[in-house]
N, C-alpha and C positions, 0 to 999 in steps of 0.2 A: 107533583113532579114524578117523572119516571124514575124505573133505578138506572136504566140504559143512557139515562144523563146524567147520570152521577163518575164521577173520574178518581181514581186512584191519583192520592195525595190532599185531595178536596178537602178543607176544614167544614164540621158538619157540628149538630149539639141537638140531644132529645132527653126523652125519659124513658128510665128503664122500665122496661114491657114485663119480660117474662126470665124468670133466675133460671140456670140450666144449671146440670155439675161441670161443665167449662168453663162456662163463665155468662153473658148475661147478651138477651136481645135486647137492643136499643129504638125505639121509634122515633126517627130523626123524618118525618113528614115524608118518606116514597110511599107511593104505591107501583106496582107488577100485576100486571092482568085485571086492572082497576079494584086490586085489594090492596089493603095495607101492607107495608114490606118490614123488616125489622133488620140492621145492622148484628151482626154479632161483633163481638169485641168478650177475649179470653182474658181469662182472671189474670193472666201475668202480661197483658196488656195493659192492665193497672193498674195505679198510682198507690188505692188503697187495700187494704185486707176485704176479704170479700160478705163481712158481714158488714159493712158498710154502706154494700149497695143493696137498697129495699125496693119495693116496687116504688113506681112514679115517683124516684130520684129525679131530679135534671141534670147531665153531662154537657158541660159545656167543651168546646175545644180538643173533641174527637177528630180524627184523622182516620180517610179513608186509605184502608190498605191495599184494598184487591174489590175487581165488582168482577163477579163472571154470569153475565146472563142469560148465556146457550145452555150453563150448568142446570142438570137437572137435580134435585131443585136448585134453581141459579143462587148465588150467596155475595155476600157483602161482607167483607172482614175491617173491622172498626180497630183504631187502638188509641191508647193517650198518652202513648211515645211522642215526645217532639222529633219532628223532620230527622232523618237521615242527615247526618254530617261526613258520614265515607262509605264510599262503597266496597266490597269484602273483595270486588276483584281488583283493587287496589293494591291489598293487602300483600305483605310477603312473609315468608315462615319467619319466626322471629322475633315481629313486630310487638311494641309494647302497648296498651292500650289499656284506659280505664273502663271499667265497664261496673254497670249498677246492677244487684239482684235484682230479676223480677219475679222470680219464683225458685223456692228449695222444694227440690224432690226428694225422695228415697236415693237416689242413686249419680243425680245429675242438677247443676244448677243453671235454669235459664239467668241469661244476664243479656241487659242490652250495650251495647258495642259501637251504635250510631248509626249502626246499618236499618235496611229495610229491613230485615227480618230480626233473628233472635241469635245467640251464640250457646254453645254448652260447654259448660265446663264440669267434667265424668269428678265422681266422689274421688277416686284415686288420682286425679290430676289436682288435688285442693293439699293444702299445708295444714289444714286442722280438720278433724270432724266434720262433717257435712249440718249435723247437726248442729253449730253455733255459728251458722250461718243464715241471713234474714235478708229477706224481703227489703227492694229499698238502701240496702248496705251496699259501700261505692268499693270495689276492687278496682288498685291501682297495680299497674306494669301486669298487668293478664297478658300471657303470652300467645300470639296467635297460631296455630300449628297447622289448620289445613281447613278448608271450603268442606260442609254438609251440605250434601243433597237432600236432607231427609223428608219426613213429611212436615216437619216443622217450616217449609218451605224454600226454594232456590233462594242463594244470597245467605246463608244462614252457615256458622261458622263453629270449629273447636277452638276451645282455649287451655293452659292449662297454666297454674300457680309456682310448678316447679321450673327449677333450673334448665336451659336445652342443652342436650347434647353435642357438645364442642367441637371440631377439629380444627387444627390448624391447615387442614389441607383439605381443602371442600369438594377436589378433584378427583373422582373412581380411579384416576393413576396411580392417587396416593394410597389408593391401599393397598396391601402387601398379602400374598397367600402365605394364611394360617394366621393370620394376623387376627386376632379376640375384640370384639368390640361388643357394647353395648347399647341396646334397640328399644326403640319407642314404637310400640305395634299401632299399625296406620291399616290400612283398608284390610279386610280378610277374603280371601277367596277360596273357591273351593280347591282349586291346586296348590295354595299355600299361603303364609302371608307376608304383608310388605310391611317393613321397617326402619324409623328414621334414624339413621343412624350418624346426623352431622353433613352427610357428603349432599352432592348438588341433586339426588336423585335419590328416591326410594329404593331401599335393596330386597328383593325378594328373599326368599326361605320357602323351597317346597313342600308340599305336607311330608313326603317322605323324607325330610330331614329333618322336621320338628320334633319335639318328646312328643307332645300332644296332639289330639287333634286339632284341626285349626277352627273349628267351631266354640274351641276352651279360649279361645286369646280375643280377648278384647279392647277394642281401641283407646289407646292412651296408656296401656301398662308398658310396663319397663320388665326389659327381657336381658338377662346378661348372658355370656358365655356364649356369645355368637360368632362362628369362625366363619373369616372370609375366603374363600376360594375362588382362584379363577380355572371353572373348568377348560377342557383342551381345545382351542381354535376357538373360543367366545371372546367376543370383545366388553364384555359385561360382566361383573365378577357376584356369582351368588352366597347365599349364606345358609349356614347346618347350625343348628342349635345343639348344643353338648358339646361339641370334635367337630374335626374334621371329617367329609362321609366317606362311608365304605372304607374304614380303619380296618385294617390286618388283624389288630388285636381287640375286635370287635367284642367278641365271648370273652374273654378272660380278663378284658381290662378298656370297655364299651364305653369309646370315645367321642362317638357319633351316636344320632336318632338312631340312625337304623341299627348299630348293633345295640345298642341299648335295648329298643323293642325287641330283635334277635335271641338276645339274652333272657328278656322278660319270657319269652313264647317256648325255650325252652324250657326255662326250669317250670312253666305250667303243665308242658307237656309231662315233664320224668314226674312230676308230682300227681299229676294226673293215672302214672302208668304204676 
């Protein structure tokens, strides 16, 4: 059988070929170019810990993920996920969902969610240690916070174990200049970054009013001391971390990023001199 007739979702079953450090090729009977073809399927694709699988295992009730056969080298991704039960563009900020480990990292935990792909959930989004968390272990009410694009795949999502950030007024009307709120860092860019902070819409924060660069903030921390502003003729209101920006009493009592840094740059400078 070719692999060009093989179809994403297809139930498939072989033996395992060849152990990789990802995880393992499976020969479920294709051949490509009248050679043997071998699925791949990643360790947190499955079921078991990965000394488990030895060579010439039999998998039964594999699921095709993806075939791409213009790819050079064209590729088959295998998994022993069951079917998709929701899709993530369903999904809304919010939403509760149980979701099973499939893999503990150093830093993030893959968990499946029911989607086609995988979801993450960042060590600083978790209620205990990352470490006493396992493979296999079902996490109930995972909060869904926003669509990854990563290379983990389109369809692929964040989660997080804490509390979200509330308002009673979801409306950008409702918020109020100088008004302090507190931020869940969401996408970063190089002009600044966006933060959820409750309302119907991510709020920006330019670099020049962060303390930090924005290459230090990463997504899913919690930021406080975030003042709301609406600049003059904007119908959009932004956010300064520390103060309010371009405070009067910048040097003497650095209310805002920018006189904060102001302040920092002088006293290197008279120290310097």
């Amino acid at each position: 059988r070719e692999l060009r007739e093989v179809a994403a979702g297809e139930l498939v079953a072989g033996y395992v070929r060849s152990i990789q450090p990802g995880g393992i090729l499976v020969d479920f009977g294709i051949v490509h170019s009248e050679r043997p073809f071998s699925g791949y399927c990643r360790w947190y694709e499955l079921p078991e810990p990965a000394a488990f699988y030895i060579l010439g295992v039999y998998l039964s009730d594999l699921r095709v993920l993806s075939v791409e056969v213009q790819k050079d080298p064209p590729a088959c991704l295998l998994t022993a996920r069951p079917p998709p039960t929701c899709s993530v563009v369903d999904l809304r900020a919010g939403d509760l969902l149980n979701c099973r480990v499939l893999e503990v990292r150093s830093e993030v935990l893959l968990v499946d969610f029911g989607g086609h792909s995988v979801g993450k959930v960042f060590a600083n989004q978790l209620c205990f240690r990352i470490s006493v968390y396992q493979k296999g272990q079902l996490l109930q009410d995972l909060r869904f916070v926003r669509l990854d694009d990563s290379k983990l795949g389109a369809g692929s999502a964040f989660f997080s174990q804490l509390p979200a950030i509330r308002r009673e007024d979801r409306r950008l009307e409702g918020l109020i200049d100088g008004e302090v709120v507190e931020g869940i860092v969401g996408p970063v860019k190089e002009y600044g970054a966006f933060f959820e902070i409750g309302c119907e819409v991510r709020m920006l924060c330019l670099t020049s009013h962060l303390l930090r660069p924005a290459d230090q903030y990463r997504t899913g921390d919690r930021v406080k001391n975030l003042h709301v502003y609406w600049g003059e003729g904007r119908s959009l209101p932004n956010l300064s971390e520390g103060g309010p920006p371009n405070s009067a009493d910048a040097l003497t009592c650095p209310e805002s990023a920018d006189g904060q840094r102001e302040a920092l740059c002088l006293l290197v400078c008279c120290w310097q001199q």
